[in-house]
N, C-alpha and C positions, 0 to 999 in steps of 0.2 A: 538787663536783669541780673540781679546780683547770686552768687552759686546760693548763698545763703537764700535768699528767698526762691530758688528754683527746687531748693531741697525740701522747703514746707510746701510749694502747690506739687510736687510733684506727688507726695502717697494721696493729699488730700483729693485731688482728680484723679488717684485710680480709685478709692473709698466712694466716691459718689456715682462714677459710674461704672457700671459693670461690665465683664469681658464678654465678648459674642462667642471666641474662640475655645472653649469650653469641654473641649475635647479630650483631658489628662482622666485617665481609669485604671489608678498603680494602685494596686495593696501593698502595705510594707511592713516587713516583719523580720524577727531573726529565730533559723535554727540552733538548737544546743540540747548537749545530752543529758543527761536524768539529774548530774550535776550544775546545769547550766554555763556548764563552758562553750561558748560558738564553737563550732561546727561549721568550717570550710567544705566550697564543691560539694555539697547537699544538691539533692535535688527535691523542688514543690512544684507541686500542679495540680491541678484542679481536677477533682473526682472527675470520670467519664470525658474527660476532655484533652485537646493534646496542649492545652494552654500550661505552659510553666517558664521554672526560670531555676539557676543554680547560685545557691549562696556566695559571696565574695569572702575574704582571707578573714573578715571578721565573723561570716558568718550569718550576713544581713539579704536580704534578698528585697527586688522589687517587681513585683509581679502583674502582667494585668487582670481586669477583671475578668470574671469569666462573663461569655456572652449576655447568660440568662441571668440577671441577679436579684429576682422577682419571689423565686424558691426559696426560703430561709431555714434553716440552716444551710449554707453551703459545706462542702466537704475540698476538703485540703491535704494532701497526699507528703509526706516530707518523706527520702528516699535514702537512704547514708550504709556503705560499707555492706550492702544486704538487710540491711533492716528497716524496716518500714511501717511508717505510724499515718493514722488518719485522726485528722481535728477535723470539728467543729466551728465553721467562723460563721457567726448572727452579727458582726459588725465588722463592716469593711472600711469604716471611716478610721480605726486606731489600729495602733501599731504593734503587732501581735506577735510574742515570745512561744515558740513551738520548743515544747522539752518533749526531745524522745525519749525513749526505753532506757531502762540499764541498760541493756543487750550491747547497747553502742557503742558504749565506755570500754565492755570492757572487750568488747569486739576489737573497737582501733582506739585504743589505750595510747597507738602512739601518735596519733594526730590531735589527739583532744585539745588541746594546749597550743597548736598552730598561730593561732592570733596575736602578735605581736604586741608588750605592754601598754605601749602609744600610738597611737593611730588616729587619720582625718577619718571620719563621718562620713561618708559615701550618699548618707542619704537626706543630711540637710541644708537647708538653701542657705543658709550661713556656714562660712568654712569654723566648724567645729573641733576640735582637738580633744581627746578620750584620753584620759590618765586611768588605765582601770589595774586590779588589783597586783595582776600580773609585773606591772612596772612599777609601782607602790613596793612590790618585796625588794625589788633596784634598788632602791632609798633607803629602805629599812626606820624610814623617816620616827623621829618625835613627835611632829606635831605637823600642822598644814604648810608651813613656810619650809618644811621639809621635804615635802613631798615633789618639789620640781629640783632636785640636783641634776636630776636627767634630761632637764627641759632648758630649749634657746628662747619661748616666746615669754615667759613669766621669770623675770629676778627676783629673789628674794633681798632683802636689802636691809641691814639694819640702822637702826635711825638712833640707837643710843648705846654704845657699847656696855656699859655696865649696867645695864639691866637688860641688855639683851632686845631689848623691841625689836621690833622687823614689822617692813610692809612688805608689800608683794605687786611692784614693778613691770607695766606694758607698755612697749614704745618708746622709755627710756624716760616715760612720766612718771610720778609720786605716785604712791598706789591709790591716793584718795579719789584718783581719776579714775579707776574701775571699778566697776560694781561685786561685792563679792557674797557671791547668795549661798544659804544653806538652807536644802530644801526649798528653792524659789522663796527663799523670805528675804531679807535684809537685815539680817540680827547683827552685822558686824559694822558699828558706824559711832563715828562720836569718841565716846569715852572707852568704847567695845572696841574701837577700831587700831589704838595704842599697842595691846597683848590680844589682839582676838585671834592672830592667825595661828598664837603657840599654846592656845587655848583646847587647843581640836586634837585631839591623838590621831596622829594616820592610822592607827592600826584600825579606827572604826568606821573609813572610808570603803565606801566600794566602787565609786568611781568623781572623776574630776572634769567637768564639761571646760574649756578655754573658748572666748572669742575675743577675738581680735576688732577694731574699731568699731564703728554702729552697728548695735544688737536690737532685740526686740525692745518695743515699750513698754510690754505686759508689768514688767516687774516694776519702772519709774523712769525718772527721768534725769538719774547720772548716768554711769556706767561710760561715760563718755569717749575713752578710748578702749573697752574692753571690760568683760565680765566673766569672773570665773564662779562655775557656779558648784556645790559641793554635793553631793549624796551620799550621806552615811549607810550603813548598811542594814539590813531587815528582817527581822524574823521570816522563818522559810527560804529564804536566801544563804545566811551566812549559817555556817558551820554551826552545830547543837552549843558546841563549848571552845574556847577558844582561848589560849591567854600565852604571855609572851615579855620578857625583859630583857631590855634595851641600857647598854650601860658604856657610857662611853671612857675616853681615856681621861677624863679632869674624876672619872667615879662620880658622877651623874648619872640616877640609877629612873628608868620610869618603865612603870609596871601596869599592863593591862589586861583585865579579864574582861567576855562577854560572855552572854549565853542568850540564845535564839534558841526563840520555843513557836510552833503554830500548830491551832487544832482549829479544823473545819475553817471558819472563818474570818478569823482570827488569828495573825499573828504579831507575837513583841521581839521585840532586841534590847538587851543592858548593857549597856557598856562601863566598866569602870578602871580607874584611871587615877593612879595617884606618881609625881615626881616627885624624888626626894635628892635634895642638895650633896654633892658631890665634895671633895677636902678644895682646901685653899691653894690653890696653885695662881705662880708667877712666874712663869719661864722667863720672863725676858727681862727681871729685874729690876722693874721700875716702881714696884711696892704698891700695885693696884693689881686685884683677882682679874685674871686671862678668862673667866667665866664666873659670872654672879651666882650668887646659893638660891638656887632653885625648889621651894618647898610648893606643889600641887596638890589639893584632891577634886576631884571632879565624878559626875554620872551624868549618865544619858539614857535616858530609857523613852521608846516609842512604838504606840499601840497602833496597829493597822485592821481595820473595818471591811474587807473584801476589797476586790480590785476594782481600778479607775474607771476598765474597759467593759464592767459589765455595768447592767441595767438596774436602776434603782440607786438606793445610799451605797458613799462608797466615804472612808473617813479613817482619817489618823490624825494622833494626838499627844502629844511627846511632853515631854519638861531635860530642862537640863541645870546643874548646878555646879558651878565652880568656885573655889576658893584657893587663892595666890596668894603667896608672898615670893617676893628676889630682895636680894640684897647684894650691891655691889659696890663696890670700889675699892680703897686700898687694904691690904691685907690685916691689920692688925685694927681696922674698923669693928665696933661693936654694939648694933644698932639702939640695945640698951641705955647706955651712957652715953652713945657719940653725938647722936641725933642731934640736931639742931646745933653743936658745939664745933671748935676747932680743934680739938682732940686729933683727930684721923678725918677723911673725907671720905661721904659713905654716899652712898642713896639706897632708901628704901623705898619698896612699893608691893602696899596691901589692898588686896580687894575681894568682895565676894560678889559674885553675878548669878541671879537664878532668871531662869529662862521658862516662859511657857510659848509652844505654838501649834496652831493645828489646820488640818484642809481638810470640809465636809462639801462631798459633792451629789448632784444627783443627776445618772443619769433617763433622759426621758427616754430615748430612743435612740438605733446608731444615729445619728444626725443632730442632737441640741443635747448640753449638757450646763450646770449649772453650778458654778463651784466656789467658796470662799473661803481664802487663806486667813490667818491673822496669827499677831505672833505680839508677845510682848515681852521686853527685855531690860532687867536693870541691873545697876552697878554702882556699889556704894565703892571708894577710894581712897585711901589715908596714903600720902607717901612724901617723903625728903628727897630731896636733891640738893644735897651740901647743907646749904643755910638757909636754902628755901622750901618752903613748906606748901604744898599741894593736898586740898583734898577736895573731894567733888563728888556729885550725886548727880546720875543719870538715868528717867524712864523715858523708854522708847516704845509706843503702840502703833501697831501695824495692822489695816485689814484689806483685802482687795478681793471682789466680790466679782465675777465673772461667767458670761455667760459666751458658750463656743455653739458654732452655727456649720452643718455643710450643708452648701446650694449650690445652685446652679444643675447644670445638666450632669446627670450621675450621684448629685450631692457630692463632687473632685472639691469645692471649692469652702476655703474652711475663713470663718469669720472669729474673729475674739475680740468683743467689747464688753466694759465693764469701767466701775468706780471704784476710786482707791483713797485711804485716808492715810495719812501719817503724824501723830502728836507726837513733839519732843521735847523734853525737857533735861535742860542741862544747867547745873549750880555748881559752881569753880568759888574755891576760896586760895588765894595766895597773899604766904604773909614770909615774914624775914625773922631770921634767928636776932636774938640784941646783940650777938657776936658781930651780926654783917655791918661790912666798914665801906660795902663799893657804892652806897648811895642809891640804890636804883627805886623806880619811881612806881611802879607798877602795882603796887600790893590792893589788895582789895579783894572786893566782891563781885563775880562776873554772875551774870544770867541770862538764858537766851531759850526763848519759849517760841515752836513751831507749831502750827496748826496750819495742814497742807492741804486740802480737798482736791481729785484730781477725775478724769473721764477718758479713756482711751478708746481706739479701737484699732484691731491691724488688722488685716485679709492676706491671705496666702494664693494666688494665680498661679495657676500649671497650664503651660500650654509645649502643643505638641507631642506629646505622651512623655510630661518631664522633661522633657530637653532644657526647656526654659522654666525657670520658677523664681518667679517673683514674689516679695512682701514688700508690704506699704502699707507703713504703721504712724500714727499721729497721735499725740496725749495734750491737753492742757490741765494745767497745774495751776492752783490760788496760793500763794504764802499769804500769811498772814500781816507782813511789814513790805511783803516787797510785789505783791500785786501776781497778776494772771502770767505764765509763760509757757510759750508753745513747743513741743519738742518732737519735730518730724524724721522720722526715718525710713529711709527704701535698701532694700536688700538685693540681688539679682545672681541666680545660679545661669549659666550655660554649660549643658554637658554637648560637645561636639560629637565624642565616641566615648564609648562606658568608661573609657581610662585616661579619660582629660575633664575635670573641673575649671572652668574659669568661674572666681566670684567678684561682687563688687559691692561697694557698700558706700551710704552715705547720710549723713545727720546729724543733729544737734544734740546739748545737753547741758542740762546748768548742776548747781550745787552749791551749798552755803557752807560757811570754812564753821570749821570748829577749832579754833586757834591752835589752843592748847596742848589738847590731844594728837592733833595733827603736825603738832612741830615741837618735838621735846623737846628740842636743845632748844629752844626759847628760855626752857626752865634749867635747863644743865648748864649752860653759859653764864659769866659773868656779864654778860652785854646789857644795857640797861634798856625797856621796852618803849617806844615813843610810838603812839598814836595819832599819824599823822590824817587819818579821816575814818569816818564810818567802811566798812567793808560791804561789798555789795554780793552777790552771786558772782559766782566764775562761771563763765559762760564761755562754749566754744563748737566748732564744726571739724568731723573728722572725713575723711574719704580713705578709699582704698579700694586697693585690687590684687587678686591671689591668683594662682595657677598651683593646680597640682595632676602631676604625670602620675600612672603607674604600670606599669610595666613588670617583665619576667625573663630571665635567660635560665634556661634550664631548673633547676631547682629555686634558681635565687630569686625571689619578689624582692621588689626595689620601689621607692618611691621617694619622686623630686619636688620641691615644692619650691615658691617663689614669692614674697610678699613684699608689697610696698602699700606704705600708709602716712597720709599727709592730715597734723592737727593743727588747725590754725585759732587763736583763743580772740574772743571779744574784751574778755574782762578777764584777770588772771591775777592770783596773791603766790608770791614768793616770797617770804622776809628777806628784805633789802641788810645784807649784811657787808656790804662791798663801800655803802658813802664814808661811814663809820666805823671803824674799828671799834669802839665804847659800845652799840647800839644796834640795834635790829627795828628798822622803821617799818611798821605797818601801812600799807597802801595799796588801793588798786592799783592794777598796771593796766592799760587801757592800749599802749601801742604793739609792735609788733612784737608777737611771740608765735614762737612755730617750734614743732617738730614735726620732723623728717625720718621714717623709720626704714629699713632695709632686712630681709632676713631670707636669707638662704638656707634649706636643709636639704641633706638627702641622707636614708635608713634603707638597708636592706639586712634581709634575713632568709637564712639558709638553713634548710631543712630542723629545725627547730634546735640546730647545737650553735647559731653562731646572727649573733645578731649586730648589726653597727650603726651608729648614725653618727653624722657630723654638718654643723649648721655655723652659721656668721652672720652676725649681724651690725649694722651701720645704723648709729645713732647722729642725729643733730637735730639739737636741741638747745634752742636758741631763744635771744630779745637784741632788738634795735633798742640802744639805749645811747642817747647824743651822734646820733650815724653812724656809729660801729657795731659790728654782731658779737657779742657776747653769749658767748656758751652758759647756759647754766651750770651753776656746780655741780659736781657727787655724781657724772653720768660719763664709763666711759665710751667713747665714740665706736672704739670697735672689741669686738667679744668674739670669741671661738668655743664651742663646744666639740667634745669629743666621747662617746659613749659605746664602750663594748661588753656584751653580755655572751659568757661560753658556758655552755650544760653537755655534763661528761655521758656517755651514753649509761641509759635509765633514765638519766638526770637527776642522780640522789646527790650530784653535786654542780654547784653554778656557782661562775666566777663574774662579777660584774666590776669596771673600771670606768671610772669617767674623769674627762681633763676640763677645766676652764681656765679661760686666759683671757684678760680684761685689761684693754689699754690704758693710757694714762686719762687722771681724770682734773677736771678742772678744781679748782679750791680757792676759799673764798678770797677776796681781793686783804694783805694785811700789809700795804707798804706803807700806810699811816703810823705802823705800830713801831716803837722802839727797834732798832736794826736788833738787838738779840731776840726779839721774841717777832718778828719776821719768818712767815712761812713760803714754801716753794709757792707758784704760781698753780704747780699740776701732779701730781700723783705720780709715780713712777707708774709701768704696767706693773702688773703680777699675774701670776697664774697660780690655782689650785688640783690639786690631784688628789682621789681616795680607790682606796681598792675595796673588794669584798669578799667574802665567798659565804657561801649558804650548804647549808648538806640536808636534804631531807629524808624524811622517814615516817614511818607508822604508828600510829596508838593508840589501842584500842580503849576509849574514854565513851561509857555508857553506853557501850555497842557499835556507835557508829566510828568509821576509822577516820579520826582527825588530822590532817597535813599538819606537821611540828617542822619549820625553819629554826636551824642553829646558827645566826647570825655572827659574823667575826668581819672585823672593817678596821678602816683607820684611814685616815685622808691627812693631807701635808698642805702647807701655802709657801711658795716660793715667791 
C-alpha cells in the first residue's frame, strides 16, 4: 500500500468511526491583565474545589473539568500577585481569555511583559508558531514580508528586484505552495499574490499564526507545505489611537494611523496607511534605482458583532482598499515618456484592489455552532516591464459555511464539517512595444475561469487527558476543467511530560498555477515563452515530525526545537530555464521532485532584560532530470539566524540585533550563452546584519496613556 493512499484511508477510518476511549476533560484558556498582556504562573481553579492548574510563560493554562459540570454557570477562580478575580464559564467547549483587574498591572508592572515575542503554542495539536506584537516592534516591519526578519521557518524572498515583489518561502519552496490566510479567508492568491504580502502594514497586525507542512482542511485544499495565517488587530483590543512613521535610509517614508473604538457590543478598528516614494538612489553605480518609488494609499476598517464564544449571532464585517503604484529601474527612467520606448529601462506597476469580507455565526449552545465566512477580492492592473506590456483583471469570491459539533462522552470531542465555494476569474493581456526587436512569441489574450465546489470534514480525538491528540481531516474538491480531487490529512500531538511536544503530520494538496503572477520574470526576461502542453494541477504529499523541549536553569527559560519535513511532488511547474538560454518552456514535470527540509532552533530569555535565539536550517531541494539530481535554483542549502533583544532596566530602552547568513545558491544553467554573457553556476554566500534601538514613553492622547516607540535602525548586507 502506497504512503499516498495510507494518507487518504487513514483520517477517512478515524471520520467513520468513532473513538471508545473518550476520556480527554481539558478546559483551555489564557490569563492576562486589564491590558491583555499574558500573565505567567497565574493560578485557576474551580470555585469550591481543589481542581486547578498554573499558567505557562505565555500565560495559557489547561485545566480539567471540574467534577460536577451539570450546574451552569460554573465559577473560575484566577489567582496572580495577591489579586484575585472570579469568572463566569457557561461554556466549556471554547477557549476562554480571563482579563483581570487593573490592580494587577500595576501591582507587577514588572512581569506583565514576561512572554517572549515568538513563541510554539503549547496547546495545539499542530506545532504552531505565534508572531505576536511584542516581536513585530523587533521588526519595526513595513509591511507583512517584514515581519519575519526575526524568523528561521518563513523567508521572505524577492522575486523581481525593481519592483520589489516578494513571496514568503517554507521549506525552501516558492511561497505559492503555502497557504496565506487573513482572517481564515484566502484574499492573497492569483494576481493578489504578486504584491499582496507588501500590501499589509505590520503595524495593523496583532498577531501571526505559522505552520509548518500539513495543516487543517477547513480553509482548502493548498496550503501544501505550510500556512501562515494573519490577524489584524480589533477594536477593544488595540490601543484608542495609535499612529507611527517609518522611514528608511533610501527616504522611503510610510505612515500609519488607527483608531479602535467599542461601546457595549460593538467594536471597530481603522486602520490607515499611506507610503510615499523615497529620492533616487544608486549605490553601486550601475544606473538602475537600489529601491523602486514606492507610492501607497490603503484603509482597513472592520466591525465586530459580540464575541464567538457566546450564544446567539456573533458577526464581523470589514472592507479593505488599496491603491499602488512602484516604479523601477534605471535611474533617469521617466515612466511619462519612457514607457513602452528605448529611452531608459523602467518598469511600472499600477493597481487598485478593494476588498470585502465577513463571518456571521450562530451559536446554539456550548456544543453546535454555525458559522459562514465569505470574502470577495478584486484587482484591476496596468503595468510595463521594459517593452512589454501587462495588464490584467482579477475577481476572486470566496464562501465556506460551517457547522462545529462536540460529542462524545463529556462533549471532549469536536467535529467541523461544512461546504466551501471558490469562483475566479483572471483576464491577462500581453502585448510588445513596436520598439521590441527580440522576436518573442507569446503576446495575446490569456483567460482562466474557476468554479470549485468542495465538502470537508475534520474531527479533533483527545485521549488520555491530552497526552495524545489527534486530527483527521478530509475534503473533496470539483474544478470545473479538471474533475473531483481528494485532499486527506492527519495531524498527531504526544505530550510525554508537560515540557516535551512530539508532533507529526501528514497529507496532500493540489493547486492550479497562475502563470503570470506567479513568475514575474517570465515578464522581466528577455527569454521568449514556449508552451510546450496544457498545465495541469501541481499535486504533492508532505510528511513531518517536530520535537520541542522546554526547560529552565534559574531564571533562564530556554526552549529547543527540532524539525524535519519531507515533500514529495506528483505533478510540479517550474519554468524550464536551463534547455534554452533564449526560452523558458512550460511543462508539467511528472518525475522525481523532492524536498528535504532541516531546522534547528533554540531561544532563551532572561528575566525580561535579555532575550536570544539561534536556529539553522538545511535545505535540498531537488529533480531527477536524465539520472542526475539537480538542485533547483534561487534556494540556499544552508541558512543561520541570529537574534538578540536587550531592555535597559524600566525598559524605556531596547536594543534588538539580528544576523543572517545564506549559503551559496544555485543559478540558472547559461553555458549555452555567449562566453561574455556567461554566469557563475552558484551564488557566492552572503550574510546580512541590522541593528536597532527603540526608547519608549508616555502620552497622554484622549486620556488614555498610549505606548509611543521612537524607532532608529539600519541594517548592512555583506
Amino acid at each position: 500500500m502506497s504512503i499516498f493512499t495510507k494518507a487518504l484511508l487513514i483520517p477517512l477510518f478515524l471520520l467513520i468511526f468513532s473513538i471508545q476511549n473518550l476520556n480527554a476533560q481539558t478546559f483551555y484558556g489564557q490569563v492576562t491583565d486589564v491590558k491583555e498582556v499574558p500573565l505567567p504562573d497565574a493560578t485557576v481553579v474551580w470555585t469550591g474545589t481543589t481542581i486547578g492548574a498554573r499558567t505557562d510563560e505565555n500565560g495559557e493554562f489547561a485545566l480539567p473539568y471540574p467534577r460536577d459540570t451539570t450546574e451552569k454557570p460554573l465559577r473560575l477562580s484566577a489567582i496572580f500577585g495577591g489579586a484575585r478575580d472570579t469568572f463566569q464559564i457557561d461554556d466549556l467547549s471554547s477557549y476562554w481569555t480571563l482579563a483581570m483587574s487593573a490592580m494587577v498591572t500595576l501591582q507587577e508592572v514588572t512581569v506583565q511583559d514576561q512572554v517572549t515575542g515568538a513563541y510554539i503554542s503549547v496547546l495545539q495539536p499542530v506545532k504552531t508558531e505565534i508572531i505576536n506584537r511584542a516581536e513585530l516592534r523587533k521588526a519595526a516591519c513595513c509591511d507583512l514580508a517584514g515581519c519575519f526578519e526575526t524568523q528561521s521557518t518563513v523567508q521572505p524572498t524577492t522575486t523581481n528586484i525593481l519592483t520589489n515583489a516578494k513571496e514568503l518561502r517554507i521549506l525552501g519552496l516558492s511561497g505559492v505552495y503555502n497557504q496565506v490566510l487573513v482572517d481564515g479567508l484566502p484574499t492573497i492568491q492569483g494576481l493578489t499574490y504578486t504584491y499582496g504580502t507588501g500590501t499589509i502594514p505590520g503595524s495593523m497586525l496583532e498577531n501571526i499564526w505559522v505552520v509548518k507542512g500539513a495543516n487543517s482542511v477547513l480553509q482548502g485544499y493548498e496550503g501544501m507545505v505550510g500556512q501562515i495565517t494573519v490577524f489584524p488587530r480589533e477594536g477593544g483590543i488595540a490601543e484608542p489611537v495609535t499612529a507611527d512613521v517609518l522611514v528608511n535610509s533610501f527616504g522611503e517614508k510610510h505612515l500609519n494611523a488607527a483608531f479602535a473604538a467599542k461601546k457595549t457590543k460593538w467594536t471597530n478598528y481603522l486602520a490607515l496607511h499611506t507610503s510615499q516614494p523615497g529620492g533616487k538612489w544608486d549605490r553601486d553605480d550601475d544606473t538602475f534605482l537600489d529601491l523602486p518609488r514606492l507610492t501607497r494609499y490603503s484603509a482597513y476598517n472592520k466591525w465586530r458583532y459580540r464575541k464567538e464564544n457566546e450564544n446567539g449571532l456573533s458577526a464581523f464585517i470589514g472592507a479593505r482598499y488599496v491603491h499602488e503604484k512602484r516604479i523601477g529601474g534605471q535611474e533617469n527612467f521617466n515612466p511619462k515618456t519612457d514607457e513602452g520606448t528605448t529611452n531608459a529601462y523602467g518598469q511600472t506597476v499600477r493597481f487598485q484592489q478593494p476588498e470585502l469580507f465577513s463571518k456571521t455565526g450562530w451559536r446554539f449552545d456550548a456544543n453546535n455552532k454555525i458559522s459562514l465566512l465569505t470574502s470577495f477580492v478584486a484587482q484591476d492592473q496596468n503595468s510595463w516591464f521594459g517593452l512589454t506590456q501587462y495588464d490584467a483583471k482579477q475577481r476572486h469570491a470566496y464562501a465556506n459555511l460551517q457547522y462545529e459539533l462536540f460529542w462524545g462522552k463529556n462533549k471532549t470531542q469536536e467535529l467541523k464539517t461544512g461546504i466551501s465555494f471558490r469562483h475566479f476569474i483572471l483576464q491577462e493581456s500581453i502585448g510588445f512595444a513596436t520598439a521590441d526587436t527580440l522576436g518573442r512569441s507569446f503576446a495575446g489574450d490569456y483567460r482562466r475561469e474557476e468554479n470549485i465546489p468542495g465538502v470537508f470534514a475534520e474531527n479533533t480525538f483527545h485521549f488520555q487527558d491530552d497526552r495524545w491528540i489527534l486530527v483527521a481531516g478530509v475534503r473533496a474538491d470539483h474544478h470545473n476543467t479538471f474533475g473531483w480531487y481528494a485532499t486527506p490529512r492527519t495531524m498527531l500531538r504526544f505530550n510525554p511530560n508537560p515540557n516535551l511536544d512530539l508532533r507529526g503530520s501528514i497529507g496532500t494538496g493540489w493547486r492550479t498555477v497562475n502563470l503570470f503572477p506567479e513568475n514575474i520574470a517570465l515578464l522581466v526576461g528577455s527569454r521568449d515563452i514556449v508552451f510546450a502542453e496544457t498545465l495541469r494541477p501541481e499535486r504533492a504529499w508532505n510528511a513531518g515530525i517536530n520535537a520541542t523541549r522546554r526547560f529552565k536553569i534559574d531564571k533562564m527559560s530556554m526552549t529547543a526545537t527540532a524539525d524535519l519535513y519531507h515533500t514529495r511532488f506528483q505533478n510540479q511547474f517550474f519554468p524550464d530555464y536551463d534547455s534554452d538560454p533564449n526560452q523558458a518552456i512550460i511543462a508539467n514535470f511528472t518525475g522525481v521532485s523532492r524536498s528535504n527540509g532541516l531546522q534547528l532552533e533554540f531561544s532563551a530569555a532572561w528575566n525580561r532584560r535579555l532575550e536570544l535565539r539561534t536556529a539553522y536550517n538545511f535545505l535540498d531541494v531537488y529533480r531527477q532530470q536524465n539520472g542526475e539530481k539537480v538542485l533547483l535554483p534561487f534556494n540556499p542549502r544552508h541558512k543561520v539566524l541570529g537574534v538578540a533583544t536587550f531592555r535597559t532596566p524600566g525598559e524605556r530602552w531596547q536594543f534588538d540585533a539580528n544576523l543572517h547568513w545564506y549559503g551559496k545558491q544555485r543559478l540558472p544553467d547559461t553555458r549555452l550563452n555567449p562566453e561574455n554573457l556567461r554566469r557563475p553556476d552558484y551564488s557566492k554566500a552572503y550574510s546580512w546584519r541590522g541593528c536597532k534601538s527603540v526608547v519608549r514613553c508616555a502620552a497622554l492622547i484622549c486620556s488614555p496613556v498610549v505606548k509611543t516607540c521612537l524607532i532608529f535602525g539600519s541594517s548592512a548586507r555583506f
